[in-house]
C-alpha positions as CSV (number, residue, x, y, z in Angstrom):
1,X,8.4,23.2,-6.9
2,X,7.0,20.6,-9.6
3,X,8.3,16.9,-9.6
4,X,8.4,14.9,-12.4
5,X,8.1,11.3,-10.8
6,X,6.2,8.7,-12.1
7,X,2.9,7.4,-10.9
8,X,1.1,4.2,-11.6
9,X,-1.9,6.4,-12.9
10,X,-0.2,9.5,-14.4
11,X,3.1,8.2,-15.0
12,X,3.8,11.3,-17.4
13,X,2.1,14.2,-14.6
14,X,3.9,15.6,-12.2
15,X,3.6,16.5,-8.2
16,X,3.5,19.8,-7.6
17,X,4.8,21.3,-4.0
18,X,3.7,25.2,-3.5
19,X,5.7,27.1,-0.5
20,X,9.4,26.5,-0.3
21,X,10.0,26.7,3.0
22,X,10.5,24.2,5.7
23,X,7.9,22.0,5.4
24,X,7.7,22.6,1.0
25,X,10.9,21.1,1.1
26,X,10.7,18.2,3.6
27,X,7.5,17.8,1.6
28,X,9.3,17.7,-1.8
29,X,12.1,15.9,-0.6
30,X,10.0,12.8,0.5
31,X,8.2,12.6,-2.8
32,X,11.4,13.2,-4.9
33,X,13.9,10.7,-2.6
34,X,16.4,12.7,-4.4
35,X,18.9,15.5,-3.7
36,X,18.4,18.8,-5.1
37,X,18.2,21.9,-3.0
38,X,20.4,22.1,0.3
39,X,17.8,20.4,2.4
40,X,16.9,18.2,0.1
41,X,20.7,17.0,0.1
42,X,21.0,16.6,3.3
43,X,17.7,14.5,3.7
44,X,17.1,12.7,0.5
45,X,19.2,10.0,1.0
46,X,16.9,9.0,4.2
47,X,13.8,9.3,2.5
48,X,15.3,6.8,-0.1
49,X,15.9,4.1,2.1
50,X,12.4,4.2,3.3
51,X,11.1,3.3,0.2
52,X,11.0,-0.3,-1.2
53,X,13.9,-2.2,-2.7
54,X,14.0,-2.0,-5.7
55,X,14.0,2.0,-4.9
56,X,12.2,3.8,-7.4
57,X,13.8,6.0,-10.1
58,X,14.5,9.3,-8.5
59,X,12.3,12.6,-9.6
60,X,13.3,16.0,-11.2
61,X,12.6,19.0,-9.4
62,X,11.6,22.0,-11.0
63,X,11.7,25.5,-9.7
64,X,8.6,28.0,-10.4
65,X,7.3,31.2,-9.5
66,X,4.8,31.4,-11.2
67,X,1.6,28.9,-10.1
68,X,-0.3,28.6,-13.6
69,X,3.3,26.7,-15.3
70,X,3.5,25.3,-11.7
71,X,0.2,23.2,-11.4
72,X,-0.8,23.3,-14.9
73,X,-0.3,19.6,-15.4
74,X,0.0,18.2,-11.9
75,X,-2.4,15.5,-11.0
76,X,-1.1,16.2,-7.2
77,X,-0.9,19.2,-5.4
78,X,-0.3,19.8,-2.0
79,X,-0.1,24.1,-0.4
80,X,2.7,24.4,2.1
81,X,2.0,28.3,2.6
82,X,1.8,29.8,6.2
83,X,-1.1,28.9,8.2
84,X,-3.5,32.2,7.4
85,X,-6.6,31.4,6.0
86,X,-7.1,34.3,3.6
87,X,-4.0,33.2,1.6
88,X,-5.0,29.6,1.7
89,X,-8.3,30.5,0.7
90,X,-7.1,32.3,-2.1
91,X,-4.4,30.0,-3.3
92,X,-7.3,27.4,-3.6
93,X,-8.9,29.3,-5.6
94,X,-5.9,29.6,-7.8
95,X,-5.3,26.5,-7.7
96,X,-8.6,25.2,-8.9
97,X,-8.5,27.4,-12.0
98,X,-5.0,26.3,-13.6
99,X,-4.8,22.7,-12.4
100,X,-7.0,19.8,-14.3
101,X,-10.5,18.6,-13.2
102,X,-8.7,15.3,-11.8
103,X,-5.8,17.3,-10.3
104,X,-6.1,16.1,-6.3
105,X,-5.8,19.4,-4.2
106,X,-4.3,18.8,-0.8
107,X,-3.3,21.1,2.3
108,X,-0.3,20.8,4.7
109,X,-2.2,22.9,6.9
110,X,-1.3,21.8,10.9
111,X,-4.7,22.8,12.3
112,X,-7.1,24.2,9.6
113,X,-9.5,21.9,8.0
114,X,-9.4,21.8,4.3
115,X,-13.0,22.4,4.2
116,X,-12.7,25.8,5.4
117,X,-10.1,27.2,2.5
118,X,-12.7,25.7,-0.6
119,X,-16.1,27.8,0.0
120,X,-15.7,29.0,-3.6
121,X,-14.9,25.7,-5.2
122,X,-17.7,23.8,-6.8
123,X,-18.8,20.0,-5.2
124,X,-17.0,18.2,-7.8
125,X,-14.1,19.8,-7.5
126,X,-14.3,19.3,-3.2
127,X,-14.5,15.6,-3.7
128,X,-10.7,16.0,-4.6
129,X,-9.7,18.1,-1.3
130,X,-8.2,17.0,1.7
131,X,-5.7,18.0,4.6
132,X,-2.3,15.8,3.8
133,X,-0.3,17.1,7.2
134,X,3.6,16.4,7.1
135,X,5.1,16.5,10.6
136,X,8.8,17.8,11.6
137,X,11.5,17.0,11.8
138,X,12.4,14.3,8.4
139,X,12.9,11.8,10.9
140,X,9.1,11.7,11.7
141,X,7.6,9.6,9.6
142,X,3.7,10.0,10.3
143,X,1.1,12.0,7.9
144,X,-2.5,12.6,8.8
145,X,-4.8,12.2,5.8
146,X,-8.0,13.9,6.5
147,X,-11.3,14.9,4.4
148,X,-12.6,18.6,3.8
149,X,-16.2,16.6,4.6
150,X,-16.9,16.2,0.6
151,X,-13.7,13.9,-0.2
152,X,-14.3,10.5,-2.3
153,X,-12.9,7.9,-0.5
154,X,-11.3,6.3,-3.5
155,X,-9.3,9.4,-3.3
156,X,-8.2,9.0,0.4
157,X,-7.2,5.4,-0.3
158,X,-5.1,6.9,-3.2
159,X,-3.3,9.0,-0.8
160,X,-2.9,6.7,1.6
161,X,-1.2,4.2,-1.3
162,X,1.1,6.9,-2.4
163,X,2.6,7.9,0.8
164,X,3.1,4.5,1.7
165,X,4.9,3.9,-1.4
166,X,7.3,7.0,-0.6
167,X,8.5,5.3,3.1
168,X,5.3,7.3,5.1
169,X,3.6,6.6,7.9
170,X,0.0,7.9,7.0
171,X,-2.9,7.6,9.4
172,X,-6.2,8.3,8.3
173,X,-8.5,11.1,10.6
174,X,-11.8,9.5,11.2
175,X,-13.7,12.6,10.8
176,X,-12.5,16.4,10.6
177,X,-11.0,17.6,13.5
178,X,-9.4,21.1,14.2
179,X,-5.7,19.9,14.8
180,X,-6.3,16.3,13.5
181,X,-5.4,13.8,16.1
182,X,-1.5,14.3,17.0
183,X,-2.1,17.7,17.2
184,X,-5.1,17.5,19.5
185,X,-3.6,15.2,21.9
186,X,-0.3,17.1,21.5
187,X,-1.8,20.5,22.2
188,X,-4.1,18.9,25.7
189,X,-0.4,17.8,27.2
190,X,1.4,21.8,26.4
191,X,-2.0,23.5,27.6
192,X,-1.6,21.2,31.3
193,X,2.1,21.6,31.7
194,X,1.4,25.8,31.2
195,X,-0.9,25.5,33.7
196,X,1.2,23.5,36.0
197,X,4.0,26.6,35.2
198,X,1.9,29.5,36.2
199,X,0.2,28.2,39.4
200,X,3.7,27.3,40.7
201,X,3.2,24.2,40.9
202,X,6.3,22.6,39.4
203,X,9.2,23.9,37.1
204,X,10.7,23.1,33.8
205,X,13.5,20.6,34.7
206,X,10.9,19.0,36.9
207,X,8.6,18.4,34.4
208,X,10.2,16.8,32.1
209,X,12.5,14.5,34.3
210,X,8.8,13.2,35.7
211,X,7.8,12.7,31.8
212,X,10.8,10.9,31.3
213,X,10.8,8.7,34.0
214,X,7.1,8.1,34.0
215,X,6.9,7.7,29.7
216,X,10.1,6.8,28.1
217,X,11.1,4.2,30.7
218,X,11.7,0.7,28.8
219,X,8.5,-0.7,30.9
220,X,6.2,2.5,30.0
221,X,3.0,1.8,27.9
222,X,1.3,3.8,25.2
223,X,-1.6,6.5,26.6
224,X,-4.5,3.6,25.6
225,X,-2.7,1.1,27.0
226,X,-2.1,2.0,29.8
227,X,-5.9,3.5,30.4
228,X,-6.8,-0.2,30.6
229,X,-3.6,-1.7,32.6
230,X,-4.9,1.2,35.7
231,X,-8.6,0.3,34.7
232,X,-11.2,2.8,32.9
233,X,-13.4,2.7,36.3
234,X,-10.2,4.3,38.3
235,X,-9.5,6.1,35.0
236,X,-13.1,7.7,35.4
237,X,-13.0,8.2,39.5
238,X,-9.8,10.7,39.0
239,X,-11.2,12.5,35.8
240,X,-14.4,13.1,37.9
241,X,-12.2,14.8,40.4
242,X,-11.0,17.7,38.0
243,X,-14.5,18.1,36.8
244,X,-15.8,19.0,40.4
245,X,-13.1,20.7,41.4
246,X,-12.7,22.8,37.5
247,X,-16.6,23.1,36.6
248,X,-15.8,21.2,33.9
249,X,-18.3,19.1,31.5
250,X,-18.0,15.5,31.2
251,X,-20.2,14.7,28.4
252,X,-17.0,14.0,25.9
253,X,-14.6,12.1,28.6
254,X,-16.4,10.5,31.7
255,X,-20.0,10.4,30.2
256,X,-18.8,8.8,27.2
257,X,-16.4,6.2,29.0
258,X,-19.5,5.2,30.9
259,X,-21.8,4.9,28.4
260,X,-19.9,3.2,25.9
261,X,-17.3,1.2,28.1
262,X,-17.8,0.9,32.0
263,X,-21.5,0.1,32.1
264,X,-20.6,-2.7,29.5
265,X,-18.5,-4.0,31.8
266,X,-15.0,-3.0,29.8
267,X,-12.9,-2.0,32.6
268,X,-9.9,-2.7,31.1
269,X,-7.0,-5.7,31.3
270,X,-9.0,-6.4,34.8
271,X,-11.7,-8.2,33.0
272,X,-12.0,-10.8,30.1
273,X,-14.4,-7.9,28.1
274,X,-11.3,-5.7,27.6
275,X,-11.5,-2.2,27.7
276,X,-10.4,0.5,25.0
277,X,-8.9,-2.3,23.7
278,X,-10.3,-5.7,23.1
279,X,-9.8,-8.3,25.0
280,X,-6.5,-9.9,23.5
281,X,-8.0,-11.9,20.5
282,X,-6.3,-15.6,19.6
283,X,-4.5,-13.8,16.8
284,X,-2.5,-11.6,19.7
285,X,-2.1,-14.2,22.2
286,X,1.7,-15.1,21.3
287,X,4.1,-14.9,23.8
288,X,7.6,-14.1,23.1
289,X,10.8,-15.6,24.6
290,X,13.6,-13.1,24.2
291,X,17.1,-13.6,25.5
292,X,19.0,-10.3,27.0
293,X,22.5,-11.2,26.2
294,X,23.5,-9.3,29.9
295,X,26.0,-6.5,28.5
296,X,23.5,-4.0,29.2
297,X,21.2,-2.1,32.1
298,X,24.5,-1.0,33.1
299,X,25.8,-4.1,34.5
300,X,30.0,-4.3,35.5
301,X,31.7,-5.8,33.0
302,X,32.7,-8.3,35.5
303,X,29.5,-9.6,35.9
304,X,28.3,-9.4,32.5
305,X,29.6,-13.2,31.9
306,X,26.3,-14.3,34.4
307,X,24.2,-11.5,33.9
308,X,22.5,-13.4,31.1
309,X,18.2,-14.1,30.7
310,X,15.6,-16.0,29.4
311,X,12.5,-12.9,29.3
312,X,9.0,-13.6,28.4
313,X,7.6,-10.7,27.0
314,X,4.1,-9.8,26.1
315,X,3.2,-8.5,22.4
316,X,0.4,-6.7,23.5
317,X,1.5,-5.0,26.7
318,X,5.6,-5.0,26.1
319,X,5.7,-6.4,29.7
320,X,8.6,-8.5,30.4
321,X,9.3,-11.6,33.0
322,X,12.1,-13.5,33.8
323,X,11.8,-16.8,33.7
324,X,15.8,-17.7,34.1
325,X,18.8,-15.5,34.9
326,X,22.4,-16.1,35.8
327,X,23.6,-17.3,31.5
328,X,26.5,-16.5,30.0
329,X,26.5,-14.2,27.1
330,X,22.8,-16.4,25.8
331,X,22.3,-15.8,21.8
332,X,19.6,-18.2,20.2
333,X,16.8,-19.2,21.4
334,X,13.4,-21.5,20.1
335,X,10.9,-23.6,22.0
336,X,9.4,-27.0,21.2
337,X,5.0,-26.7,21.5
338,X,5.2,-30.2,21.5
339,X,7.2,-31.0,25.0
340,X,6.7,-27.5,26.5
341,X,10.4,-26.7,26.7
342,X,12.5,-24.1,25.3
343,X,16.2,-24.6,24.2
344,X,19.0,-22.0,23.9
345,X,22.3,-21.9,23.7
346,X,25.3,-19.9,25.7
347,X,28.0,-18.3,23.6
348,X,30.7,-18.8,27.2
349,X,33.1,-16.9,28.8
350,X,35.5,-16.4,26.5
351,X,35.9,-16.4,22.5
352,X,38.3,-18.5,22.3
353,X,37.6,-21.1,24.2
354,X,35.7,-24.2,23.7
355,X,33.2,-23.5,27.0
356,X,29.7,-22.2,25.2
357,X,27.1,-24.7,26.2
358,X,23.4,-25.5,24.8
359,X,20.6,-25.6,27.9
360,X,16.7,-26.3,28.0
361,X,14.0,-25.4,30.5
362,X,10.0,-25.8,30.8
363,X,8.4,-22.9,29.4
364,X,8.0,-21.5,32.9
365,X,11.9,-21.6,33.1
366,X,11.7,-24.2,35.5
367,X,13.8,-27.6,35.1
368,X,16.7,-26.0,33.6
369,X,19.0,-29.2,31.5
370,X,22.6,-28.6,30.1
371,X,22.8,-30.3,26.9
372,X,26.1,-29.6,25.5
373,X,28.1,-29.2,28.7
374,X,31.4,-26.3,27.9
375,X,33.7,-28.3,26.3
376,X,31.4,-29.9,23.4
377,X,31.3,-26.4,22.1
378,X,33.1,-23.3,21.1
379,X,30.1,-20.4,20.3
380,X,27.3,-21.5,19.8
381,X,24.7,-18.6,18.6
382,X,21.8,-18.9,16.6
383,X,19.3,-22.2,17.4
384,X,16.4,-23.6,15.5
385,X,13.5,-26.3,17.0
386,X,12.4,-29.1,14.7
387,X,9.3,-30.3,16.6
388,X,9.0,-32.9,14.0
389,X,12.1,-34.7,14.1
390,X,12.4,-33.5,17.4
391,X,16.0,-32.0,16.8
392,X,18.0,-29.0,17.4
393,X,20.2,-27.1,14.8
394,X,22.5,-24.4,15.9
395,X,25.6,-22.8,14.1
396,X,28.4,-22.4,16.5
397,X,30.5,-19.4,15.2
398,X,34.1,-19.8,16.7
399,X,33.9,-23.3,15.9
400,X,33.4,-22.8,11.8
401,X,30.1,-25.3,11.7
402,X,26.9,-25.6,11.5
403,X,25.6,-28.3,14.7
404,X,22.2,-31.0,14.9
405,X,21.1,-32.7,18.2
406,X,18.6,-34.4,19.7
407,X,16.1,-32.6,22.0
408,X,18.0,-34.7,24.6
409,X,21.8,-33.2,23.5
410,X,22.5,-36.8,22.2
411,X,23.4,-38.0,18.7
412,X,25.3,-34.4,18.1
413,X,26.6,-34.1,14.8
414,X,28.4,-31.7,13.0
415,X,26.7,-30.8,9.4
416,X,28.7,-28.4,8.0
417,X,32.2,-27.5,8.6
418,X,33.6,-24.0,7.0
419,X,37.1,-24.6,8.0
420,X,39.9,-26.7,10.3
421,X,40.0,-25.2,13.8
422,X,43.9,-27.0,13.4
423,X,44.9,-24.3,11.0
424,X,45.5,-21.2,12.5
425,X,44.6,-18.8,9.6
426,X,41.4,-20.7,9.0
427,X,40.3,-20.8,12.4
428,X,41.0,-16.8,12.9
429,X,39.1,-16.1,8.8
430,X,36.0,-14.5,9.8
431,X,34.4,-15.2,6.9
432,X,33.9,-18.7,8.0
433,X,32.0,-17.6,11.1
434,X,28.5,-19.3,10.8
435,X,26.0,-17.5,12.8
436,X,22.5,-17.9,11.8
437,X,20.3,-21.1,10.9
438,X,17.3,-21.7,9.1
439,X,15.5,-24.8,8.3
440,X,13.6,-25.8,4.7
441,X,12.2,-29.2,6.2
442,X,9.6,-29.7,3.0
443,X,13.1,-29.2,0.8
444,X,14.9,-31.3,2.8
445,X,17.2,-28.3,3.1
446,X,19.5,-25.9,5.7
447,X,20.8,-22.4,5.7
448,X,23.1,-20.3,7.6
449,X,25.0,-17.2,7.8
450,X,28.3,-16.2,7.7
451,X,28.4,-12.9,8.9
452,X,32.1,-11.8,7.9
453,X,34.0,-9.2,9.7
454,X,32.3,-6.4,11.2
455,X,30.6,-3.8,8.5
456,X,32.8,-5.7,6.2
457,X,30.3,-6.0,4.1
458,X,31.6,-9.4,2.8
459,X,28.3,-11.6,4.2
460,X,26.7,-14.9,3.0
461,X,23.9,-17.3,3.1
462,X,24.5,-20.6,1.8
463,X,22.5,-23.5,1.8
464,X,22.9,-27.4,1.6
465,X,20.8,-30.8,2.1
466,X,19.7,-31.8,5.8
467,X,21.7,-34.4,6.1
468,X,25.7,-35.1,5.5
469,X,25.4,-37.0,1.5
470,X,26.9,-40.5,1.4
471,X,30.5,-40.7,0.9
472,X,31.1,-36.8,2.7
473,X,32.1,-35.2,5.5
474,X,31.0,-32.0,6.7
475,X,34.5,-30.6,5.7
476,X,34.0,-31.5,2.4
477,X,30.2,-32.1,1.2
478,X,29.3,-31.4,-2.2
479,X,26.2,-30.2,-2.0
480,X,27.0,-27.0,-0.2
481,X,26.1,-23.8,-2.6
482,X,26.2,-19.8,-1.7
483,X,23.3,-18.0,-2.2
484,X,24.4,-14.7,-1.4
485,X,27.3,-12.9,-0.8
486,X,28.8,-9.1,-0.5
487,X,26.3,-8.3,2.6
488,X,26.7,-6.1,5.0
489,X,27.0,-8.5,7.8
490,X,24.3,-11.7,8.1
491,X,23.0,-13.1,10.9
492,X,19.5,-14.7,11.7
493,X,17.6,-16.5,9.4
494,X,13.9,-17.6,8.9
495,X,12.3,-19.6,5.9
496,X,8.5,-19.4,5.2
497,X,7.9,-22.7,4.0
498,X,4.5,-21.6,2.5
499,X,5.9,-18.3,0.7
500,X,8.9,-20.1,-0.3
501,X,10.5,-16.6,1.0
502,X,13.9,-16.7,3.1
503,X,14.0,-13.9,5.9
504,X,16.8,-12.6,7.9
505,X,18.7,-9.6,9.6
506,X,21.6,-7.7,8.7
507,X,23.6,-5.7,11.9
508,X,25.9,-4.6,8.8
509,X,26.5,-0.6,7.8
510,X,23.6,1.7,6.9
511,X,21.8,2.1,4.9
512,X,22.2,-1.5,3.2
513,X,22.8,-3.0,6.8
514,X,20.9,-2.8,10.5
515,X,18.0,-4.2,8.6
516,X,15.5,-6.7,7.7
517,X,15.5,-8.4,4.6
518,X,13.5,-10.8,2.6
519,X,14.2,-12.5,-0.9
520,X,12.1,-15.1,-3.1
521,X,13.1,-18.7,-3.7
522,X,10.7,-19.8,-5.9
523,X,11.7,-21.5,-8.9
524,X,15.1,-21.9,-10.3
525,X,17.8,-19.4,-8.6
526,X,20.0,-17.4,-10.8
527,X,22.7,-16.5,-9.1
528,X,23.9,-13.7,-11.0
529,X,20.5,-12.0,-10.5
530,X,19.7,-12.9,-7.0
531,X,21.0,-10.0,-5.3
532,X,18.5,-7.9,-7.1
533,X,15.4,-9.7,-5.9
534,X,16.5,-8.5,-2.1
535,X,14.0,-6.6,-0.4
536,X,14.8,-4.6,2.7
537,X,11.5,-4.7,4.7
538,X,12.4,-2.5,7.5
539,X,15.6,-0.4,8.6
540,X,17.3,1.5,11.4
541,X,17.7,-0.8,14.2
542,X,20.6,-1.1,16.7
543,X,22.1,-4.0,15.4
544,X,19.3,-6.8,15.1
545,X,20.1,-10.3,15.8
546,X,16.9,-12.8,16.0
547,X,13.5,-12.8,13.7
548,X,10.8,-15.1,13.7
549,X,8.0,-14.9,11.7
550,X,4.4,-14.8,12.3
551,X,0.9,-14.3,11.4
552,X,0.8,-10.8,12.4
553,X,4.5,-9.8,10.8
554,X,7.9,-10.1,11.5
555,X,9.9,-10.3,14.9
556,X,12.9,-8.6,15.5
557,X,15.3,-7.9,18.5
558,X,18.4,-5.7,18.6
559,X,21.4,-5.2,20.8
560,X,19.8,-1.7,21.7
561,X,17.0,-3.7,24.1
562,X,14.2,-3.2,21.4
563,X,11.7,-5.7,20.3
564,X,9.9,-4.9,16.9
565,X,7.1,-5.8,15.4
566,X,7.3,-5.4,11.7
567,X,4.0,-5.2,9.6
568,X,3.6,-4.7,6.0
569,X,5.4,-1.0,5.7
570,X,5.2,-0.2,9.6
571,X,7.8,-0.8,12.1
572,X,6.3,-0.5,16.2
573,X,8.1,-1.2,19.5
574,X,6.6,-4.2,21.4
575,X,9.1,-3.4,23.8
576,X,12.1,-1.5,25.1
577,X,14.6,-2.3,27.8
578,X,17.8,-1.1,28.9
579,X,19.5,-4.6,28.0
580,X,21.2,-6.0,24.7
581,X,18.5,-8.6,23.1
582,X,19.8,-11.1,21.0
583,X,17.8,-14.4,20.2
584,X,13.9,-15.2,20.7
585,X,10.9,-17.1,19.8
586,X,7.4,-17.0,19.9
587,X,4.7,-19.4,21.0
């Protein structure tokens, strides 16, 4: 298969796919984004959203049987034949005769090195060679880039770019390995759990209940991780064990924790030296205060009214703490560095009444203050912390406004007013539902949400000046301007004062909504061409709720109990409970 897809360096060459099986396709159908053979159809559209907004122009695809028209202009190649080395070997050799000098030759191969299919390729032509290993099934999104030994790193770094580009996951192998890394690690655990089979010692269903409970639980850790949360010193004392008891040799596991960590004094998250991983550096010191709404973990609905928490959660280990429990349906969520308190507000028992409430605590959740006692307002949901000014903002949803208080809960005002809560058909219009709140205090300026119905996809963000202008009301301030409209379904916002960039989440339909999005507000706004400066910077979340932003990415929590850190292209779990997080902050 040959696809005709531009690149930034050969933006007239194509990429050329050999083997259309399985894996060719997959292959082809991440580099095309398009739709053209039956997998391909039923794929392409989820490779597409993985790439960046705006996606790029979809490839051709051409169909060959021949490999000299194939390859004969490709400046990328990459062999998706079945795993024998003879035919590998050969097809190299094929390969390296039709395709150009600056042609980069690359191998799907899941174990094999490259190395070992080019012995009759010349050194120059090696220094273009590498393993590029796609994983099953489309939903993975992780490809191991490794060298054949003779591989220009300029080259690696050009793979790396290009799978990025296409909505990858690449990781880059230190230094060939038979099996690469996933592989390796992958094949350790299946060799064990045979083992475990044939002595008798356990059976199928067994097995995999344990791994479930043990590794997929909401409080499990990754294999590193948790290395140094048990301690690399215990780690070492049971490894020992099999080696005495197996005849096994250390040098490569218990030797080489020694040496390199243990008599250094690295145990682990025991000690201030760290242990596989560094001792948490300033950059990684955040803490996170997430708020679990209290319709999950399988609660009664009956109870789900008080079930409500304030967590602390940890970036680096995922570990989560209650600090305060027993809130009703809690949504937003900041804290104040300046007084050591946090502030969030309740959404109340009941829609449609006026009972949600606005409460503060010290960041150890002790000293919990109402501020807005039920009664003062309707829903309130999304909540922002002006340390400066020392005031709150907060849009309260079934209310139709946009709210300002003091740290204290006094000199409340209402700012912005979508609609009369008098007239019946204004005060049931979801489209006046204000939700999220973000605050531009170097433009003197605030924005909010308003989500719309569900999956509607009938969203805004509008903005307006701090403060009420002279001679208005919130009901009918002049000032007030929509920035975007027709999205999925809005609701938390963020603005990066130095970037000038407005974040926020979208819990709308796929593949526009359940997403993270970004735009630029730089200079003057057109509003006719705003839409099409939207980025979506990360996707597939159970309907997300808060952001924040910070030096090492982007923030986000989602009804499905998931905290996400999002980085450049990569999307990782902090951490993963069985309850429904809305709001949170960091410190």
């Amino acid at each position: 298969m040959t696809l005709h897809k531009a690149h930034t360096h050969h933006p007239s060459r194509p990429v050329t796919v050999l083997g259309a099986g399985i894996l060719g396709r997959r292959i082809a159908a991440v580099f095309l984004a398009g739709s053209y053979t039956s997998f391909i159809k039923s794929s392409g559209e989820a490779f597409t959203v993985l790439t960046p907004l705006p996606h790029p122009e979809r490839g051709r695809l051409s169909l060959f049987s021949d490999m000299k028209s194939a390859v004969e202009n490709a400046w990328l190649v990459i062999e998706a034949i079945p795993e024998q080395l003879p035919l590998k070997i050969k097809v190299f050799e094929e390969m390296d005769r039709h395709t150009p000098g600056d042609c980069i030759l690359g191998s799907n191969s899941s174990s094999l090195k490259s190395r070992l299919m080019v012995p009759g390729l010349s050194e120059e032509r090696k220094k273009r060679v590498m393993n590029v290993h796609f994983m099953m099934p489309p939903e993975m999104r992780p490809v191991e880039v490794m060298t054949c030994g003779s591989t220009e790193e300029e080259v690696m770094a050009e793979m790396m770019e290009l799978l990025e580009s296409c909505g990858m996951c690449p990781f880059m192998v230190r230094k060939e390995s038979t099996g690469f890394v996933f592989g390796r690690v992958w094949a350790a655990i299946k060799r064990e759990i045979l083992s475990v089979l044939a002595e008798g010692v356990s059976n199928p269903d067994d097995i995999d209940l344990l791994w479930k409970e043990v590794f997929q639980r909401p409080t499990s850790g990754q294999p590193c991780q948790l290395m140094d949360q048990v301690g690399l010193d215990t780690v070492a004392a049971i490894e020992e064990n099999y080696i005495r008891e197996r005849g096994l040799d250390g040098d490569k596991t218990v030797d080489w924790l020694r040496e390199n960590y243990i008599n250094k004094g690295r145990l682990g998250d025991k000690c201030e030296s760290g242990g596989l991983y560094p001792a948490e550096q300033e950059s990684m010191s955040e803490k996170l205060y997430v708020l679990d709404v209290g319709i999950g973990d399988n609660n009664a609905v009956r109870d789900a009214r008080t079930a409500g928490r304030v967590l602390a959660v940890s970036p680096k280990s995922g570990k989560r703490t209650t600090l305060v429990s027993g809130l009703s349906y809690p949504d937003g969520i900041d804290v104040s560095p300046s007084c050591g308190r946090m502030f969030w507000t309740s959404m109340g028992h009941a829609l449609s009444a006026c009972d949600g409430s606005v409460q503060s605590a010290k960041l150890d959740g002790s000293d919990v203050r109402t501020l807005l006692r039920p009664g003062t307002v309707y829903t309130p949901k999304q909540l922002i912390v002006d340390d400066v000014d020392r005031k709150l903002y907060f849009c309260d949803r079934e209310g139709l406004s946009v709210h300002r208080c003091n740290f204290d809960g006094t000199d409340h005002q209402i700012l912005i007013q979508t609609g009369s809560l008098k007239v019946p058909s204004e005060r049931k219009d979801m489209m006046r539902f204000c939700v999220g709140v973000a605050l531009d205090r170097g433009n003197r300026r605030i924005y909010w949400t308003q989500k719309g119905p569900s999956k509607s996809g009938k969203g805004r963000i509008s903005r307006a000046g701090i403060d009420i202008p002279a001679g208005q009301t919130a009901n009918n301030r002049a000032d007030v301007e929509c920035l975007l409209e027709g999205r999925p379904e809005p609701i938390d916002l963020e603005y990066d004062t130095q970037t000038q960039m407005l974040y926020w989440t979208d819990r709308g339909e796929h593949p526009m909504g359940c997403s993270l999005n970004r735009v630029d507000l730089n200079g003057d706004i057109d509003k006719e061409t705003i839409g099409e400066k939207v980025e979506i910077l990360a996707r597939q979340f159970h309907e997300p709720i808060g952001l924040k932003l910070t030096k090492n990415g982007v923030y986000v929590t989602d009804l499905g109990g998931c905290v996400y850190l999002v980085s450049g292209t990569k999307k990782t779990v902090v951490t993963q409970g069985e309850g429904c997080f809305s709001g949170h902050a960091i410190l």
